[in-house]
N, CA, C, O and CB atoms as a CASP TS submission, in Angstrom:
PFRMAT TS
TARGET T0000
AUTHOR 0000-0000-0000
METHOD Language model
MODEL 1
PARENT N/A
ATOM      1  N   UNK     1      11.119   3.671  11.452  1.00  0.00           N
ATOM      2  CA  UNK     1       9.736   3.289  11.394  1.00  0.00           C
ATOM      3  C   UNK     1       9.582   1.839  11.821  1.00  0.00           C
ATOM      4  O   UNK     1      10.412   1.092  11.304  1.00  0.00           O
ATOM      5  CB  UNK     1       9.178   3.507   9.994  1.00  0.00           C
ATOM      6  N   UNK     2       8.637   1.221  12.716  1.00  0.00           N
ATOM      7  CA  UNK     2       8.224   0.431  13.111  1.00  0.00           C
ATOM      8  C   UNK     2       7.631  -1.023  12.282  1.00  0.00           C
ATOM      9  O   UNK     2       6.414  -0.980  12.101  1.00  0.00           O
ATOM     10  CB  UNK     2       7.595   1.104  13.707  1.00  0.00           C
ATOM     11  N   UNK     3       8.052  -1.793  11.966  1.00  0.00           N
ATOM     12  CA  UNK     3       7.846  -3.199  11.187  1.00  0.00           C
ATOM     13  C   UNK     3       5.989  -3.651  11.278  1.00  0.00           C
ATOM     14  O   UNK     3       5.727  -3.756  12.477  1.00  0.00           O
ATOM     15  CB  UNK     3       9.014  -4.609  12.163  1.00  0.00           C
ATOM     16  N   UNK     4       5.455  -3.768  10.919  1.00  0.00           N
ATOM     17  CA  UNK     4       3.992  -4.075  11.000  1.00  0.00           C
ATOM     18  C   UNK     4       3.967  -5.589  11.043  1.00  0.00           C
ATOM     19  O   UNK     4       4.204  -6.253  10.033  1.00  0.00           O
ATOM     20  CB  UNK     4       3.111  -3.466   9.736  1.00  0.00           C
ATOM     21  N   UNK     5       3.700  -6.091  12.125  1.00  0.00           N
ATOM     22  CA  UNK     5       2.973  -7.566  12.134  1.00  0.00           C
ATOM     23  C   UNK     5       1.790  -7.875  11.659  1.00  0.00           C
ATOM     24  O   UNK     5       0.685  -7.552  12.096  1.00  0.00           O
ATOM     25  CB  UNK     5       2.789  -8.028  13.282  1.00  0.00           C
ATOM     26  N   UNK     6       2.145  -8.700  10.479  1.00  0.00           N
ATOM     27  CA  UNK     6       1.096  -9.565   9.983  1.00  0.00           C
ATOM     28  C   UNK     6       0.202 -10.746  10.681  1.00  0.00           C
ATOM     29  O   UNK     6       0.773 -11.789  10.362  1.00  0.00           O
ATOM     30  CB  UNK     6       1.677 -10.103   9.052  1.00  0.00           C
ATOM     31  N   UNK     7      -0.743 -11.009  11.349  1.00  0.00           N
ATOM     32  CA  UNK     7      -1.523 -11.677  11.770  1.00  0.00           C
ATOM     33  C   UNK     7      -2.553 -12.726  10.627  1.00  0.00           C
ATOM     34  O   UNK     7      -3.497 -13.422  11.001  1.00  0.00           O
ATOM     35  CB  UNK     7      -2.112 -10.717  12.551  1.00  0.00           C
ATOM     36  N   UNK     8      -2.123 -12.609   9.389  1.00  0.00           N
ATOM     37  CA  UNK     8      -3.006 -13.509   8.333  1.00  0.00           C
ATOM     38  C   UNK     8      -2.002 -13.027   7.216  1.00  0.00           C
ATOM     39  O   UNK     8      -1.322 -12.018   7.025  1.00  0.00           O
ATOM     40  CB  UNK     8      -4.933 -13.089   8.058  1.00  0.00           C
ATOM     41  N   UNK     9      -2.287 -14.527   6.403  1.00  0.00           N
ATOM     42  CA  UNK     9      -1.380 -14.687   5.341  1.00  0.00           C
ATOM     43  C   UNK     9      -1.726 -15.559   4.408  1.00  0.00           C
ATOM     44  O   UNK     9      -1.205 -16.655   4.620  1.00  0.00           O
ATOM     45  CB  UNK     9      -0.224 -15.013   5.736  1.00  0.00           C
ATOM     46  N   UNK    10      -2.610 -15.512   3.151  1.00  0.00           N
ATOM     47  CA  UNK    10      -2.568 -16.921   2.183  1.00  0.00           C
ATOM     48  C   UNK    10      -2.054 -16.881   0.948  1.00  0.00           C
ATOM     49  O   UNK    10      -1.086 -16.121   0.925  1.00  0.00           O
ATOM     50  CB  UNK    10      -3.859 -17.482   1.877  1.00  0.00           C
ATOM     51  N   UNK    11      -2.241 -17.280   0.105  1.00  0.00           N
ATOM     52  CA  UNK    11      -1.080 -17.653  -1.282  1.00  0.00           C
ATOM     53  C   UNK    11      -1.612 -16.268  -2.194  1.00  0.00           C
ATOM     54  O   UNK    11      -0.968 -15.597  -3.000  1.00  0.00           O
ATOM     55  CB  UNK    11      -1.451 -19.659  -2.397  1.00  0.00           C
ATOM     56  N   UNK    12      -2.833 -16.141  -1.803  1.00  0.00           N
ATOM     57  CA  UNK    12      -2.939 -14.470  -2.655  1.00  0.00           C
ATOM     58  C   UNK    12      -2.344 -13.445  -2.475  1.00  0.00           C
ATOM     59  O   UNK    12      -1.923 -12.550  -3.208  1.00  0.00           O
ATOM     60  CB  UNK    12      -4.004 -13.792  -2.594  1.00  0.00           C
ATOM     61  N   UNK    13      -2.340 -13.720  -1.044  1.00  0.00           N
ATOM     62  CA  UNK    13      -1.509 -12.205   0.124  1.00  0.00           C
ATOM     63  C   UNK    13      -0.129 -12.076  -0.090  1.00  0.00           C
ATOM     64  O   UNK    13       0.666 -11.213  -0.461  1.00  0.00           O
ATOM     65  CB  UNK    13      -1.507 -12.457   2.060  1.00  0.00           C
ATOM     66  N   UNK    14      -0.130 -13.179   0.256  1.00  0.00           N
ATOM     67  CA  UNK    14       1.735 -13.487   0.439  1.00  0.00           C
ATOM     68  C   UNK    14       2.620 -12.569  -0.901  1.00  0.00           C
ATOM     69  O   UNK    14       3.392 -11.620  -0.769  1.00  0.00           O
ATOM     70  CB  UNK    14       2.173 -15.709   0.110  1.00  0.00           C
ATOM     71  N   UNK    15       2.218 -13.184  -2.023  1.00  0.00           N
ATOM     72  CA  UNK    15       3.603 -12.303  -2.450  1.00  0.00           C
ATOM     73  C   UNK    15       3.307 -10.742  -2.945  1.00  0.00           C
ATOM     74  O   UNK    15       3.729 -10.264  -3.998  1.00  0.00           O
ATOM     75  CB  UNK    15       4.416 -13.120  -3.836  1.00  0.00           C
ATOM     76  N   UNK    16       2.740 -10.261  -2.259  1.00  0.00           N
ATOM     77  CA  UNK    16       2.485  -9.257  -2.365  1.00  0.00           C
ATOM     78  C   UNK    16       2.408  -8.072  -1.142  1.00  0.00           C
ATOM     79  O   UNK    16       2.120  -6.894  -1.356  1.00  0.00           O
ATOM     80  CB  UNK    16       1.594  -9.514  -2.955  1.00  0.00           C
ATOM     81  N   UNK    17       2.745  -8.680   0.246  1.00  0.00           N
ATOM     82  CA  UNK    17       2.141  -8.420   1.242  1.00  0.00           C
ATOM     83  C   UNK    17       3.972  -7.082   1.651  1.00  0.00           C
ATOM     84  O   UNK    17       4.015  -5.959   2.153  1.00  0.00           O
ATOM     85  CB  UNK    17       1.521 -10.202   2.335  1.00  0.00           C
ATOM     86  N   UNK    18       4.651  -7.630   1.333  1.00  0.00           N
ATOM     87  CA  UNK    18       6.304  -6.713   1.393  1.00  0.00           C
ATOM     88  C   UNK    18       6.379  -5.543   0.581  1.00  0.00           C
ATOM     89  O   UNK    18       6.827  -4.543   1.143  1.00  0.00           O
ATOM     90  CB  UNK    18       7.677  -7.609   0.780  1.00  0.00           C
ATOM     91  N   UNK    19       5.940  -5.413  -0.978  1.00  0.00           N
ATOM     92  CA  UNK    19       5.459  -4.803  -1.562  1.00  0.00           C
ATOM     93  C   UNK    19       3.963  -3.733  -1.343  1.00  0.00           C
ATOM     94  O   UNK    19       3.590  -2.848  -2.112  1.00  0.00           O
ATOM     95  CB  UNK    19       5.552  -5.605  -2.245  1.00  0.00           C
ATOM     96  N   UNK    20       3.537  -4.021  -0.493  1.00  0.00           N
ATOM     97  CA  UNK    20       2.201  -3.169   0.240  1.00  0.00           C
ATOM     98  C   UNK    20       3.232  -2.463   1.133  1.00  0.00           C
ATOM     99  O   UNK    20       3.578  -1.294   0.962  1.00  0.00           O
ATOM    100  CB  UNK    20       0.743  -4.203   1.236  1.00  0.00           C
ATOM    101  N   UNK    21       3.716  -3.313   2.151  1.00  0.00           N
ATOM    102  CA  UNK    21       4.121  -2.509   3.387  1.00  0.00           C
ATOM    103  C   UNK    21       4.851  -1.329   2.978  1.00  0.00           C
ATOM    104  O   UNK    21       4.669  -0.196   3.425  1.00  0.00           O
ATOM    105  CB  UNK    21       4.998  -3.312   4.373  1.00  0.00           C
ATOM    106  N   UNK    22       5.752  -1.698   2.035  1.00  0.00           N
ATOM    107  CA  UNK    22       7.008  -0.483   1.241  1.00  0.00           C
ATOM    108  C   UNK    22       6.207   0.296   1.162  1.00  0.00           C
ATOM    109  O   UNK    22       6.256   1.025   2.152  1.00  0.00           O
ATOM    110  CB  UNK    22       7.852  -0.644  -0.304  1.00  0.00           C
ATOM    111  N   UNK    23       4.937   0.751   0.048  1.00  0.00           N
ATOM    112  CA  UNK    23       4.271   1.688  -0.381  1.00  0.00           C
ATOM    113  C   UNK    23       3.512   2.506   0.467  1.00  0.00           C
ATOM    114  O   UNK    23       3.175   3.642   0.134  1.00  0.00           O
ATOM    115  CB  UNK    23       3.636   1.260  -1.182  1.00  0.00           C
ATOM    116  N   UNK    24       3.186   1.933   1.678  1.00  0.00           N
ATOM    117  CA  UNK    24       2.633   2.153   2.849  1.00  0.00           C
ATOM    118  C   UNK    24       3.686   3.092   3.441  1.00  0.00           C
ATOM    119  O   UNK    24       3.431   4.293   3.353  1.00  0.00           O
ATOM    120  CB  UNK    24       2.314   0.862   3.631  1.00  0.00           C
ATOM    121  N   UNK    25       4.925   2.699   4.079  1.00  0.00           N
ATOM    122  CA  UNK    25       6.041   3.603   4.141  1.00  0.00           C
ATOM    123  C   UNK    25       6.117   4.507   3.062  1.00  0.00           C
ATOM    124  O   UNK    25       6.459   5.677   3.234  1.00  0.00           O
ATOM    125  CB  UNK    25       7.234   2.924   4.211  1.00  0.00           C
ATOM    126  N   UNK    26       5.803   4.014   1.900  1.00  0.00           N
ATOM    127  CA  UNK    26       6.405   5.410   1.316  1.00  0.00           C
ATOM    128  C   UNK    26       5.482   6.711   0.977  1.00  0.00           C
ATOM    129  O   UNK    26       5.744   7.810   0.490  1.00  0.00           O
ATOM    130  CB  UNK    26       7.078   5.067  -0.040  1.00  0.00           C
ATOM    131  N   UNK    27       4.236   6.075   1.469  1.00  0.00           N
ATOM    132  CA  UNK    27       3.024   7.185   1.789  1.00  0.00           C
ATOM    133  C   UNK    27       2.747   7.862   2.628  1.00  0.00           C
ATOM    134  O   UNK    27       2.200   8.963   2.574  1.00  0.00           O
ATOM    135  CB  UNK    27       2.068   6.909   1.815  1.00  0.00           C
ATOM    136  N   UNK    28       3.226   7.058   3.833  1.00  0.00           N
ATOM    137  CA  UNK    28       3.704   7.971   5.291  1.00  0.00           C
ATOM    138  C   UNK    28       4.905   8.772   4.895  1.00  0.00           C
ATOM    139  O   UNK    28       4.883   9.843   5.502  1.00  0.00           O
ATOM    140  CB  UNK    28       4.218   6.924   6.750  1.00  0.00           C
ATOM    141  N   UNK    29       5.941   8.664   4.111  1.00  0.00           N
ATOM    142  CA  UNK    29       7.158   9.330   3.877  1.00  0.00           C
ATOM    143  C   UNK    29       6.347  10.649   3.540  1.00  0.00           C
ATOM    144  O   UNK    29       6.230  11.630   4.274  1.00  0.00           O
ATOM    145  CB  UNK    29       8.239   8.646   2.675  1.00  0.00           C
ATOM    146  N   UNK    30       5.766  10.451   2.162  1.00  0.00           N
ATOM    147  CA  UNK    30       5.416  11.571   1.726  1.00  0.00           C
ATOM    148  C   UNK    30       4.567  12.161   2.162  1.00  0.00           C
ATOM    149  O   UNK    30       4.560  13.279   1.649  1.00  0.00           O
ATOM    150  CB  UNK    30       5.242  11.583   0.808  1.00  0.00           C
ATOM    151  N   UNK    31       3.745  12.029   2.910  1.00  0.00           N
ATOM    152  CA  UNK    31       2.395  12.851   3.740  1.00  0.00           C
ATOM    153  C   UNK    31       3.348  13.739   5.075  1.00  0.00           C
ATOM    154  O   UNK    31       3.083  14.886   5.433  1.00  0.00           O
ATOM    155  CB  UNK    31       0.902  11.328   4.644  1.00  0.00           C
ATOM    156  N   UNK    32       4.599  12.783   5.717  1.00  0.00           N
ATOM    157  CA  UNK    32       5.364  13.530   6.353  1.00  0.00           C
ATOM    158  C   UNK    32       5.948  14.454   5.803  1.00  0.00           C
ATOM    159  O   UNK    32       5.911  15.515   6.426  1.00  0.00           O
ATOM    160  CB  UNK    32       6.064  12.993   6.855  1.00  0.00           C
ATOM    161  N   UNK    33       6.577  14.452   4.686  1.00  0.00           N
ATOM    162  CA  UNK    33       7.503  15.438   3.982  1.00  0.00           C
ATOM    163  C   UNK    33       6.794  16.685   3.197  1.00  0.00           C
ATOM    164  O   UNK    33       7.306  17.707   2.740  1.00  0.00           O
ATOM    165  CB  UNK    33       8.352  14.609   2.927  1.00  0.00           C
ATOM    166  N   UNK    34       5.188  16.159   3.202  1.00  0.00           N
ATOM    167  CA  UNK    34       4.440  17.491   2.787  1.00  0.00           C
ATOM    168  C   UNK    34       4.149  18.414   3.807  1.00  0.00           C
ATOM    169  O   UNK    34       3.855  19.585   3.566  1.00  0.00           O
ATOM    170  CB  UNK    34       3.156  17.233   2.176  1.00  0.00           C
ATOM    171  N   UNK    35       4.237  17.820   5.207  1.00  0.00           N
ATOM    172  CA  UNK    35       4.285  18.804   5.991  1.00  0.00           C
ATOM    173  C   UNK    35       5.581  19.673   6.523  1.00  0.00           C
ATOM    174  O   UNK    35       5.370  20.678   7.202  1.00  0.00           O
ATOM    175  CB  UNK    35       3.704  18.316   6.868  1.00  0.00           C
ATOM    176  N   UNK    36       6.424  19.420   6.321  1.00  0.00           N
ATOM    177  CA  UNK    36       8.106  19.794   6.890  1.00  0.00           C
ATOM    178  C   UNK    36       8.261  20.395   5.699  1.00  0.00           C
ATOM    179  O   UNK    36       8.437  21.600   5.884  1.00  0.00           O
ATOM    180  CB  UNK    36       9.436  18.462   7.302  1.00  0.00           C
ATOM    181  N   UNK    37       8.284  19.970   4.017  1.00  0.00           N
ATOM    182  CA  UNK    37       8.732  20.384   3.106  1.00  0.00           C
ATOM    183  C   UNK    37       7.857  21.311   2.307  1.00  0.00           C
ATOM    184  O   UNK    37       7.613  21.053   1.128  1.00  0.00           O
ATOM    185  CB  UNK    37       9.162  19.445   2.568  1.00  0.00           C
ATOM    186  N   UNK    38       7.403  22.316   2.866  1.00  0.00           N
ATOM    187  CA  UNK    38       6.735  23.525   2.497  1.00  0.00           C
ATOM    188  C   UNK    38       6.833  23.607   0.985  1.00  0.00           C
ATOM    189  O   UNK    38       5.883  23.362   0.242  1.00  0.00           O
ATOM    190  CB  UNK    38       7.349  24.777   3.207  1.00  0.00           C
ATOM    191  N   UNK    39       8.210  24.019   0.520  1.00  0.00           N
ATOM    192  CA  UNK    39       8.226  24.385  -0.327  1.00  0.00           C
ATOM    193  C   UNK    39       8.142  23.119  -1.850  1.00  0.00           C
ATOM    194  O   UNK    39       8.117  23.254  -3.073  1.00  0.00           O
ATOM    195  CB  UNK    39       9.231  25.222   0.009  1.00  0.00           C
ATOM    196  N   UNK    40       8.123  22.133  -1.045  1.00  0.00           N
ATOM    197  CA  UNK    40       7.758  20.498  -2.094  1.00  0.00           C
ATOM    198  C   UNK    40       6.212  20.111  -1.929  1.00  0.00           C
ATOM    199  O   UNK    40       5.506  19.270  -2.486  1.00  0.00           O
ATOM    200  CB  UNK    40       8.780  18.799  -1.388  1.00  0.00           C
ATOM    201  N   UNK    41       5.998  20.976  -1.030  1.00  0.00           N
ATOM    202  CA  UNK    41       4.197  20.434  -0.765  1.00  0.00           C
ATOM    203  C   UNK    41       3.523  19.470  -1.640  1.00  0.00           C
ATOM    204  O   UNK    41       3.191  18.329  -1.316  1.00  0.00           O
ATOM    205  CB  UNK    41       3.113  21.669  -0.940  1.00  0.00           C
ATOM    206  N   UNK    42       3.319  20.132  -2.985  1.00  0.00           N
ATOM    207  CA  UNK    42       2.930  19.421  -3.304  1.00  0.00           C
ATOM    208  C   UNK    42       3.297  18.350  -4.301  1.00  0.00           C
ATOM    209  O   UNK    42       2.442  17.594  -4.763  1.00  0.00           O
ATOM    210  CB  UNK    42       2.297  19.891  -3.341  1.00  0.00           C
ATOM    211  N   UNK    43       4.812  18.277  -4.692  1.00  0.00           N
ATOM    212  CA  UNK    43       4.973  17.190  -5.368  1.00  0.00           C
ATOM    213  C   UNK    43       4.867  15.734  -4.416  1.00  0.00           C
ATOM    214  O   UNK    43       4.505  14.610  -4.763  1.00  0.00           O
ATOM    215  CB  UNK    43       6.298  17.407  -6.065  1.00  0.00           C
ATOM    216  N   UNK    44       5.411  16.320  -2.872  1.00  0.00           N
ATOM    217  CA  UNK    44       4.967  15.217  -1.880  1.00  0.00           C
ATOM    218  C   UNK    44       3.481  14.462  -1.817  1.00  0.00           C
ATOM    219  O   UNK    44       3.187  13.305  -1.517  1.00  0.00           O
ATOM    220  CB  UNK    44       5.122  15.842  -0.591  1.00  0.00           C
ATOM    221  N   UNK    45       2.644  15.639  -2.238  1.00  0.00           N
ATOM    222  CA  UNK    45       1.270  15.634  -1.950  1.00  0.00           C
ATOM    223  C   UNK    45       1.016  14.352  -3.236  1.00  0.00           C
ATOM    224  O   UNK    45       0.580  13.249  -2.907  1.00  0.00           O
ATOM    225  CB  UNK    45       0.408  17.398  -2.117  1.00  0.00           C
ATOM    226  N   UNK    46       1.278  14.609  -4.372  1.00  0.00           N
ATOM    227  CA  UNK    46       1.220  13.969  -5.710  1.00  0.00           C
ATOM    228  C   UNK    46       1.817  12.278  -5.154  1.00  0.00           C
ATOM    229  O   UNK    46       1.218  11.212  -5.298  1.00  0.00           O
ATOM    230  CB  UNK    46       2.393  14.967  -7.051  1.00  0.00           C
ATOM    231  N   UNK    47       3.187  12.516  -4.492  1.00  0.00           N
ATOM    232  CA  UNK    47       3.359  11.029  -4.933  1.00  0.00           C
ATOM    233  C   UNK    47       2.822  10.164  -3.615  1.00  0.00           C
ATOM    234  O   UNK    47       2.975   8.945  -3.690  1.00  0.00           O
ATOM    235  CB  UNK    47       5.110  10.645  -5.343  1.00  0.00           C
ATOM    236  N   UNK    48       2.349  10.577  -2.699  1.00  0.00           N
ATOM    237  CA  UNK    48       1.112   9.943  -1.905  1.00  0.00           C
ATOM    238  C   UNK    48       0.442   9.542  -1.971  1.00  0.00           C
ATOM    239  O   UNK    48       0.105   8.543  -1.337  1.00  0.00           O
ATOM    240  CB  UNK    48       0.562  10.156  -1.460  1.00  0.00           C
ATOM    241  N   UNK    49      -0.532  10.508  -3.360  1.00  0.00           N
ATOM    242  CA  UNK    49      -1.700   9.854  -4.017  1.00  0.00           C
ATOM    243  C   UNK    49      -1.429   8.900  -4.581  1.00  0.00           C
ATOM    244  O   UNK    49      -2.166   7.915  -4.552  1.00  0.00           O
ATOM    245  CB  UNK    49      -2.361  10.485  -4.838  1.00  0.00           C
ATOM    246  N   UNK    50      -0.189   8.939  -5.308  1.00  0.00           N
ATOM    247  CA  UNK    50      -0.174   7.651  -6.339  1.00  0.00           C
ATOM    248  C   UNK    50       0.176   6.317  -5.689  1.00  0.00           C
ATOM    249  O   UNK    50      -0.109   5.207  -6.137  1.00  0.00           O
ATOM    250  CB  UNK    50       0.934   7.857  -7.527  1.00  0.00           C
ATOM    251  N   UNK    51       0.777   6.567  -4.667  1.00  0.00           N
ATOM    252  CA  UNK    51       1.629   5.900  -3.422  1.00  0.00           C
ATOM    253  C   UNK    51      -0.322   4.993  -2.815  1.00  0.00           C
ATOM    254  O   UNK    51      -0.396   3.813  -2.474  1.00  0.00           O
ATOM    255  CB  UNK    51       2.746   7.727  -1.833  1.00  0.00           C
ATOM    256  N   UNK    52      -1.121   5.618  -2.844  1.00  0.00           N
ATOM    257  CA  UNK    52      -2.639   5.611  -2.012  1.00  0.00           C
ATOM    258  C   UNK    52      -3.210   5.019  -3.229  1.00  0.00           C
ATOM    259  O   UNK    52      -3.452   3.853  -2.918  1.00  0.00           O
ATOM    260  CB  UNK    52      -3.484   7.281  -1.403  1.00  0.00           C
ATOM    261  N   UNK    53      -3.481   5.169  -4.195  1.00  0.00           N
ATOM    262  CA  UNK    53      -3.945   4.734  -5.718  1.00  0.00           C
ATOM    263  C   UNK    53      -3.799   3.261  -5.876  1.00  0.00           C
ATOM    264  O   UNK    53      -4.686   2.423  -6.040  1.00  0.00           O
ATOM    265  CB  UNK    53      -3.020   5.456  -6.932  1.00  0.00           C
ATOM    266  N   UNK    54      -2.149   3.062  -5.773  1.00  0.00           N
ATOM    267  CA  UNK    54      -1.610   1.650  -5.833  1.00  0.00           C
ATOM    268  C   UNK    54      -1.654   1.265  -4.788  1.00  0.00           C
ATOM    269  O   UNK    54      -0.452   1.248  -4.520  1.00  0.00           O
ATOM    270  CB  UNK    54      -0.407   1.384  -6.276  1.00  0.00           C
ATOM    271  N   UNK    55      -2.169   0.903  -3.894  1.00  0.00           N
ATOM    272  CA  UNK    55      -2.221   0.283  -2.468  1.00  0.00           C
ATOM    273  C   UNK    55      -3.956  -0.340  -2.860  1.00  0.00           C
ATOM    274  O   UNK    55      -4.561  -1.412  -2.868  1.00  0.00           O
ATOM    275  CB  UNK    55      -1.973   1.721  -0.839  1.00  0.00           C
ATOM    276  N   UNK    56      -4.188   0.980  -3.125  1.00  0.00           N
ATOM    277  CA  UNK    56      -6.292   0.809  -3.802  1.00  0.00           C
ATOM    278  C   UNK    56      -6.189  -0.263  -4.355  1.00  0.00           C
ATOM    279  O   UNK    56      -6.613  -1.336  -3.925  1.00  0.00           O
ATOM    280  CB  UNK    56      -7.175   2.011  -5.212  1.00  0.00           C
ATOM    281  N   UNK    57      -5.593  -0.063  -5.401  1.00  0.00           N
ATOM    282  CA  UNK    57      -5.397  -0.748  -6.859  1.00  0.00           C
ATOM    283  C   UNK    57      -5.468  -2.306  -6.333  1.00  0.00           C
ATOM    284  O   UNK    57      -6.257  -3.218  -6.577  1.00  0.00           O
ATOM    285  CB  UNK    57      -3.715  -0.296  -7.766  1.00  0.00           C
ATOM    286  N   UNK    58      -3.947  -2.181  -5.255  1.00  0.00           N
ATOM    287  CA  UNK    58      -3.779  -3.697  -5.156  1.00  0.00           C
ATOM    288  C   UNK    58      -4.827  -4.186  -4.078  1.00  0.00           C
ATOM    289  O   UNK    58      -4.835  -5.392  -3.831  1.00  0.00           O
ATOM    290  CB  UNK    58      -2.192  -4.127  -4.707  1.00  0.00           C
ATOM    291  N   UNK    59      -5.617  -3.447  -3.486  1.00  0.00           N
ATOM    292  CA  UNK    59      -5.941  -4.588  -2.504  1.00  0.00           C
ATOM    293  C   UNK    59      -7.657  -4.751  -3.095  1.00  0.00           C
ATOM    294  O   UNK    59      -8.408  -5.445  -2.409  1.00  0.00           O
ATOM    295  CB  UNK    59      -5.683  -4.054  -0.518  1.00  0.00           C
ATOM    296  N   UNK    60      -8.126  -4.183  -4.186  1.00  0.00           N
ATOM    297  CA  UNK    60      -8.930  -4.734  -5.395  1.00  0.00           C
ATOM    298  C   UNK    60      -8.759  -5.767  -5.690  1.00  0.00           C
ATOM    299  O   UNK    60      -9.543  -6.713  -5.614  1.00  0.00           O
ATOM    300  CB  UNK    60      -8.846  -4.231  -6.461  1.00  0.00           C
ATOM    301  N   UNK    61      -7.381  -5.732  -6.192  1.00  0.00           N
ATOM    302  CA  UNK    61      -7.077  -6.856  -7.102  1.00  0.00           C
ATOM    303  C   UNK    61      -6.795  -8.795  -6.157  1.00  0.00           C
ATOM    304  O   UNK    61      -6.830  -9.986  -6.468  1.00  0.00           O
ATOM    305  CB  UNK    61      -5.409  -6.129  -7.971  1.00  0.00           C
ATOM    306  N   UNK    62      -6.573  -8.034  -5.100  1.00  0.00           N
ATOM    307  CA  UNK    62      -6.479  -8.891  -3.635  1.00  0.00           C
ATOM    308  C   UNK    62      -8.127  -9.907  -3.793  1.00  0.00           C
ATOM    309  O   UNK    62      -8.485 -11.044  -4.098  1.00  0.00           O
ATOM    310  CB  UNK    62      -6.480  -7.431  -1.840  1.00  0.00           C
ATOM    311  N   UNK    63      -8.608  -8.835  -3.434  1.00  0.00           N
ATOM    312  CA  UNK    63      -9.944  -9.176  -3.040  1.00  0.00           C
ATOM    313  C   UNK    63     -10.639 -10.025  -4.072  1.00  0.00           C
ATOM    314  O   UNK    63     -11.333 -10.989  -3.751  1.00  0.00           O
ATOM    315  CB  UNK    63     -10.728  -7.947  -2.780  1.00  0.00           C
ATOM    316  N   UNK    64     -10.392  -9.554  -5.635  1.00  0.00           N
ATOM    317  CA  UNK    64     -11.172 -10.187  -6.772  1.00  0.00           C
ATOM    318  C   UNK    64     -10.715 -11.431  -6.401  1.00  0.00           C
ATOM    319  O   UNK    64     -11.519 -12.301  -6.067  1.00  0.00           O
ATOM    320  CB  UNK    64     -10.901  -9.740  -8.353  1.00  0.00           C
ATOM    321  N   UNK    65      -8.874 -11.736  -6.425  1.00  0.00           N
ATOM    322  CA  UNK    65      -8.053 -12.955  -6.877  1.00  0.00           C
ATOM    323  C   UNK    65      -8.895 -13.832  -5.449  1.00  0.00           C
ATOM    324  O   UNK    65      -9.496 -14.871  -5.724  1.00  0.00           O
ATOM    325  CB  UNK    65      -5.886 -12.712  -6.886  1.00  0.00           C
ATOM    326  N   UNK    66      -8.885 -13.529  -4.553  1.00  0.00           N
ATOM    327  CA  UNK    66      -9.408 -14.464  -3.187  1.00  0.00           C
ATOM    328  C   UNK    66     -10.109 -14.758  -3.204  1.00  0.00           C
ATOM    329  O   UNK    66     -10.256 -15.833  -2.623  1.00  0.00           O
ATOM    330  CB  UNK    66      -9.569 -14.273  -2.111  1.00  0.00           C
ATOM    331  N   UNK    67     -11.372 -14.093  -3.923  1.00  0.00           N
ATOM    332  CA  UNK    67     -13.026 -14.495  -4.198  1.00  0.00           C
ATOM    333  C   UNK    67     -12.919 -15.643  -5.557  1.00  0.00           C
ATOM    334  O   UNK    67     -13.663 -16.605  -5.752  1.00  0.00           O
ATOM    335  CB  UNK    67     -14.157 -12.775  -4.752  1.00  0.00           C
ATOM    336  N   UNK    68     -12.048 -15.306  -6.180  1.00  0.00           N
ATOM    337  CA  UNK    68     -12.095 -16.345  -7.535  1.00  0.00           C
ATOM    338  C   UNK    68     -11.532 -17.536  -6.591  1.00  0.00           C
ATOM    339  O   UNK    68     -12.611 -17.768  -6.045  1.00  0.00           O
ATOM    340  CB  UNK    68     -10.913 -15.872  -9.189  1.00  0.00           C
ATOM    341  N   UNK    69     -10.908 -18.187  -6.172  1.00  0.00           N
ATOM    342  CA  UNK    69     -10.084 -18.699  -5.481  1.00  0.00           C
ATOM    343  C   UNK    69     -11.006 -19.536  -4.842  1.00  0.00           C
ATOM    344  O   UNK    69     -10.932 -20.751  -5.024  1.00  0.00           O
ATOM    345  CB  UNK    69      -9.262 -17.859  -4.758  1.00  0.00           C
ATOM    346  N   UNK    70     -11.773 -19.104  -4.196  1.00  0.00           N
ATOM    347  CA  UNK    70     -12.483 -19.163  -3.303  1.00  0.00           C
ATOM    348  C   UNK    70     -13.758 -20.329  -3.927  1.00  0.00           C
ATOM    349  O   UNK    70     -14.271 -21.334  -3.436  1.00  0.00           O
ATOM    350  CB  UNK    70     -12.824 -17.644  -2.896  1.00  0.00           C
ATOM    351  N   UNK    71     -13.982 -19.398  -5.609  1.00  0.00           N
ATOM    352  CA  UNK    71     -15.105 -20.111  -5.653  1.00  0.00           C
ATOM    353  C   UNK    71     -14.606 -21.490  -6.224  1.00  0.00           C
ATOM    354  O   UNK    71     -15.390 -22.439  -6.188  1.00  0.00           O
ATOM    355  CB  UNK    71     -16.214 -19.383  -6.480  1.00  0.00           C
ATOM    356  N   UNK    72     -13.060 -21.691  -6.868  1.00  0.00           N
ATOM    357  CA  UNK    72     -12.682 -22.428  -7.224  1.00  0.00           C
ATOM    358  C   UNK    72     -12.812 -23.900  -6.416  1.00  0.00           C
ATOM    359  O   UNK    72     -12.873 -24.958  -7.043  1.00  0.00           O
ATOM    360  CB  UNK    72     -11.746 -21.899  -7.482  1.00  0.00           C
ATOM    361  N   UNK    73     -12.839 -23.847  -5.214  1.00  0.00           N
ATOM    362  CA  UNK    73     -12.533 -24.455  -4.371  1.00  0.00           C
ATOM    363  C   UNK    73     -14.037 -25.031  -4.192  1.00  0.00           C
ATOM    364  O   UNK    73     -14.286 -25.840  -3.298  1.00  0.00           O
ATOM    365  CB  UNK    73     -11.767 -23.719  -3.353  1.00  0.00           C
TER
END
C-alpha cells in the first residue's frame, strides 16, 4: 500500500496524524477482506466500522482541539 503525503501539519495534527494513517490502512484492510473473505464478511465488516468510528471520533476531536487553540491565540 502506498504512503499518503501529508501537505499540512500543526501541533494538533501532528501527533496524531501516523496513528490516523494506520487506521485508515486498517479500514481499507478490512473493507478488502470483506470482499475476498466471504465467509468472515462480516466480522471484517464490524472491524471497519469501528476502524471508521475512530477515525470520526478523532478528527472531532481534531477539529474541537484547533478551534480552542485558535481562540486562544
Amino acid at each position: 500500500m502506498k504512503k499518503v503525503e501529508r501537505s499540512f501539519s500543526n501541533s494538533v495534527r501532528m501527533p496524531y496524524q501516523d496513528a490516523i494513517a494506520f487506521a485508515t490502512r486498517l479500514y481499507d484492510f478490512h473493507i478488502e477482506q470483506s470482499m475476498k473473505d466471504l465467509k468472515n464478511k462480516n466480522f471484517h465488516e464490524k472491524q471497519a466500522q469501528r476502524m471508521r468510528n475512530w477515525i470520526s471520533d478523532m478528527k472531532e476531536f481534531i477539529i474541537r482541539n484547533e478551534s480552542f487553540r485558535e481562540h486562544e491565540a
